[in-house]
C-alpha positions as CSV (number, residue, x, y, z in Angstrom):
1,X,0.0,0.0,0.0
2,X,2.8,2.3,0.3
3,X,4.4,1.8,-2.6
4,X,1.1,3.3,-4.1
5,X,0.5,6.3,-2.4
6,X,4.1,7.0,-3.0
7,X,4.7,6.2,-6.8
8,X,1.2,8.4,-7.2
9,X,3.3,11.1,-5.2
10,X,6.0,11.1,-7.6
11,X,3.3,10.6,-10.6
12,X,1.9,13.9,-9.4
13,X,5.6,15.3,-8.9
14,X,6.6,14.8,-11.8
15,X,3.5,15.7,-13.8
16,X,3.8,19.2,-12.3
17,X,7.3,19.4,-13.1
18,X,7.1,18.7,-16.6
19,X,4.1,20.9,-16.4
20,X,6.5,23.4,-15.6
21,X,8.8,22.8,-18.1
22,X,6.1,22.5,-21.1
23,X,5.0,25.7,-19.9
24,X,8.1,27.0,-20.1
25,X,9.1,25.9,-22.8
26,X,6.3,27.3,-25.2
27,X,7.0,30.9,-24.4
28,X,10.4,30.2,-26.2
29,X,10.0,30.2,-29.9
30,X,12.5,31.1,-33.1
31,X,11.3,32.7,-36.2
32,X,12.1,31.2,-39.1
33,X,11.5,33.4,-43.2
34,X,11.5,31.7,-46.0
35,X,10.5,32.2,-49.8
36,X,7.1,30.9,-51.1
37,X,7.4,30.2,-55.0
38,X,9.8,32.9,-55.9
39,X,9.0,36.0,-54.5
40,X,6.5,35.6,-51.4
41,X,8.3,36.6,-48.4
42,X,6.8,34.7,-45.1
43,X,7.5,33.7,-41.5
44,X,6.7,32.1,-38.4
45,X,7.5,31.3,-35.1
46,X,8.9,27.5,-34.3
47,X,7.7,26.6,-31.0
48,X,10.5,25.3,-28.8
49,X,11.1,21.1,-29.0
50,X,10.0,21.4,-33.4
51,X,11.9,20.7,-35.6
52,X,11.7,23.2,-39.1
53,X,12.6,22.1,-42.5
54,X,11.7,23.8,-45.9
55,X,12.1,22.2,-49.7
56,X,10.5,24.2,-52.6
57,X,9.5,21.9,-55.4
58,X,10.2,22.1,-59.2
59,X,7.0,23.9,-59.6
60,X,7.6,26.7,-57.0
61,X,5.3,24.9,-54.2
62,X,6.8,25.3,-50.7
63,X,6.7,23.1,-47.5
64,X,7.2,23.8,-44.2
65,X,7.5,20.9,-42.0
66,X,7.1,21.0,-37.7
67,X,7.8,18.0,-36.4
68,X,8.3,17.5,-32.0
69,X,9.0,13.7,-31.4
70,X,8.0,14.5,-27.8
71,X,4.1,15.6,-28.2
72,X,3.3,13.4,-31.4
73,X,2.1,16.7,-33.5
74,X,3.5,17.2,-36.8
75,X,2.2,20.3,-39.0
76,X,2.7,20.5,-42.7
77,X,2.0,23.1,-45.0
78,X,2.0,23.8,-48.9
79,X,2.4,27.1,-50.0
80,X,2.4,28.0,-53.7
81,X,2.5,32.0,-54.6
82,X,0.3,31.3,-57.5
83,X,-3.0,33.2,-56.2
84,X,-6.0,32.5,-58.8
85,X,-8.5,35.5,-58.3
86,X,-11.1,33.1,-56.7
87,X,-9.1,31.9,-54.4
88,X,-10.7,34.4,-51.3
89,X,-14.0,32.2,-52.2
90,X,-15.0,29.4,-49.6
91,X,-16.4,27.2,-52.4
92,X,-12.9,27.5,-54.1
93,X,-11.0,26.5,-50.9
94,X,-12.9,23.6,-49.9
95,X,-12.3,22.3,-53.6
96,X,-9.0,22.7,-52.9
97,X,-9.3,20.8,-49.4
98,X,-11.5,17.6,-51.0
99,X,-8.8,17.5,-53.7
100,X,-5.9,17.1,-51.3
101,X,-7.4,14.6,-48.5
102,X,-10.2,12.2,-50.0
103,X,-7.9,9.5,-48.8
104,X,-8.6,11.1,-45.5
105,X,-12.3,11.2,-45.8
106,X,-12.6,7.4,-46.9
107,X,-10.5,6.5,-43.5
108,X,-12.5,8.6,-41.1
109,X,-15.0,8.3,-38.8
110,X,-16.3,11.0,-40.3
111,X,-17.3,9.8,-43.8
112,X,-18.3,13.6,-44.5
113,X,-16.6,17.0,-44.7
114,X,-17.2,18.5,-41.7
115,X,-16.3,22.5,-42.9
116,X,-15.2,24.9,-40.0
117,X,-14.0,28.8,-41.1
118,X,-10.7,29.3,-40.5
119,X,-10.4,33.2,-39.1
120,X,-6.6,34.1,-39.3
121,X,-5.8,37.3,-38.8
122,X,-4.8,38.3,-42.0
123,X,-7.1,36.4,-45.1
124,X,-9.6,33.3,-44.9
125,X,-9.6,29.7,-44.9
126,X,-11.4,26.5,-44.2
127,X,-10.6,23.3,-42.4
128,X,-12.3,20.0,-41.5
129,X,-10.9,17.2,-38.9
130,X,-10.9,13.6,-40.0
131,X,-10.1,11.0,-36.9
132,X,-8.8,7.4,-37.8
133,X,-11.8,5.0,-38.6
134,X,-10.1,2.1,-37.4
135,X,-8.4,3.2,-33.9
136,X,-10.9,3.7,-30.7
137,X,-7.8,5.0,-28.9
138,X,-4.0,5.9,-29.5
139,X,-2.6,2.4,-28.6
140,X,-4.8,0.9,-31.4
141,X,-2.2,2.9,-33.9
142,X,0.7,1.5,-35.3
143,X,3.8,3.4,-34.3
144,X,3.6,5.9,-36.8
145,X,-0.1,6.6,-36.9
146,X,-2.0,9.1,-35.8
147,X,-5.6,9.6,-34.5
148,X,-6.3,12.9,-36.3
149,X,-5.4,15.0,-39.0
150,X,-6.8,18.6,-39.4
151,X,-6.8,19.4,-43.2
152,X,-7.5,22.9,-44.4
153,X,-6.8,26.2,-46.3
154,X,-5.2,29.7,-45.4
155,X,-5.2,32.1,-48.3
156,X,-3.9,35.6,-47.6
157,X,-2.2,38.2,-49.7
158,X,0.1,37.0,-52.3
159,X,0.0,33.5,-51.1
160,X,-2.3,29.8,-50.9
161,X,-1.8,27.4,-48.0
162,X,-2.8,23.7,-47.4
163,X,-2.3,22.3,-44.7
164,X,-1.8,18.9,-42.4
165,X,-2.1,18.9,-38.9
166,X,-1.2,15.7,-37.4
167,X,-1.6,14.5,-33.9
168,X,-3.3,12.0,-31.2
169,X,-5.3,14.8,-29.2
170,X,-6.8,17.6,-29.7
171,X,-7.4,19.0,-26.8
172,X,-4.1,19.1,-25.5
173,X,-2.3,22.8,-25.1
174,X,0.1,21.8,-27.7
175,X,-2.4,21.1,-30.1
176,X,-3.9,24.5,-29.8
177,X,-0.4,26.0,-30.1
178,X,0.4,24.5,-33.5
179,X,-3.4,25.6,-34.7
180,X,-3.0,28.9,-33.5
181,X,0.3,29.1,-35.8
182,X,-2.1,28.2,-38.7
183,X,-4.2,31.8,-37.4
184,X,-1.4,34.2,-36.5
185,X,2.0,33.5,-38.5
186,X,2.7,32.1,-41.9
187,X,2.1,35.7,-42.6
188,X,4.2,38.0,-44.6
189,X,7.3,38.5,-43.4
């Protein structure tokens, strides 16, 4: 019976210290610029613990990828600097969205698109969530699975976004942290 009471005293010791140091550790952030297509200056912040890499393909599409091995999030974006004039248009972005993640949809639980406005600060977008059809919980994943992956658009100024957020909760702080990069950075920079 001791043994109990005491490994739940060092459970709750050590939840509050890493408490601590997760709290900690998301007021430090980098910023990171980089060059969408050829001439579309952006930046954002890298949260503390992500990892930031950037490749521009042969058709001047950039992506951004945020990886921390520690939380289990991963946030990818596609930016192209091509900007059709309907791009500002909801019907246009979820197009956009269905044409990137039907593999998604026929996976979900969801079996629908589930369309959520996306408010940045700066331009528009839409998003849905799709959660893994076949897992109940996160053990139920293989290793590199995930439970969820948030698919959407961002178009401001001068630039289109898709984007991939994948994770195992979404109601976790860090979650929230990564979606709230989607709202207030990858803005011109």
């Amino acid at each position: 019976m001791k043994w109990k009471r005491s490994s739940q005293m060092w459970g709750v010791v050590l939840w509050v210290l890493g408490a601590a140091v997760a709290t900690t550790a998301q007021g430090q952030s980098r910023t990171e610029s980089f060059t969408a297509g050829q001439r579309v200056k952006l930046s954002t912040r890298v949260p503390l613990g992500y990892s930031f890499e950037q490749e521009t393909d042969s058709q001047g599409v950039t992506l951004i990828e945020m990886l921390n091995p520690v939380w289990r999030i991963s946030l990818r974006v596609y930016i192209s600097g091509e900007v059709p004039a309907e791009a500002s248009k909801t019907e246009w972005q979820r197009n956009l969205v269905v044409q990137n993640s039907s593999m998604f949809l026929s996976q979900s639980k969801e079996q629908d698109y589930r369309w959520q406005a996306l408010v940045p600060e700066e331009g528009s977008g839409v998003y849905c969530v799709f959660s893994d059809a076949r897992a109940r919980k996160v053990s139920e994943l293989p290793p590199d699975g995930f439970m969820h992956v948030v698919t959407g658009v961002k178009v401001i100024r001068g630039a289109v976004m898709y984007f991939q957020i994948w994770c195992n909760d979404m109601t976790v702080p860090e979650y929230q942290e990564i979606f709230d990069l989607l709202l207030y950075d990858f803005d011109r920079g």
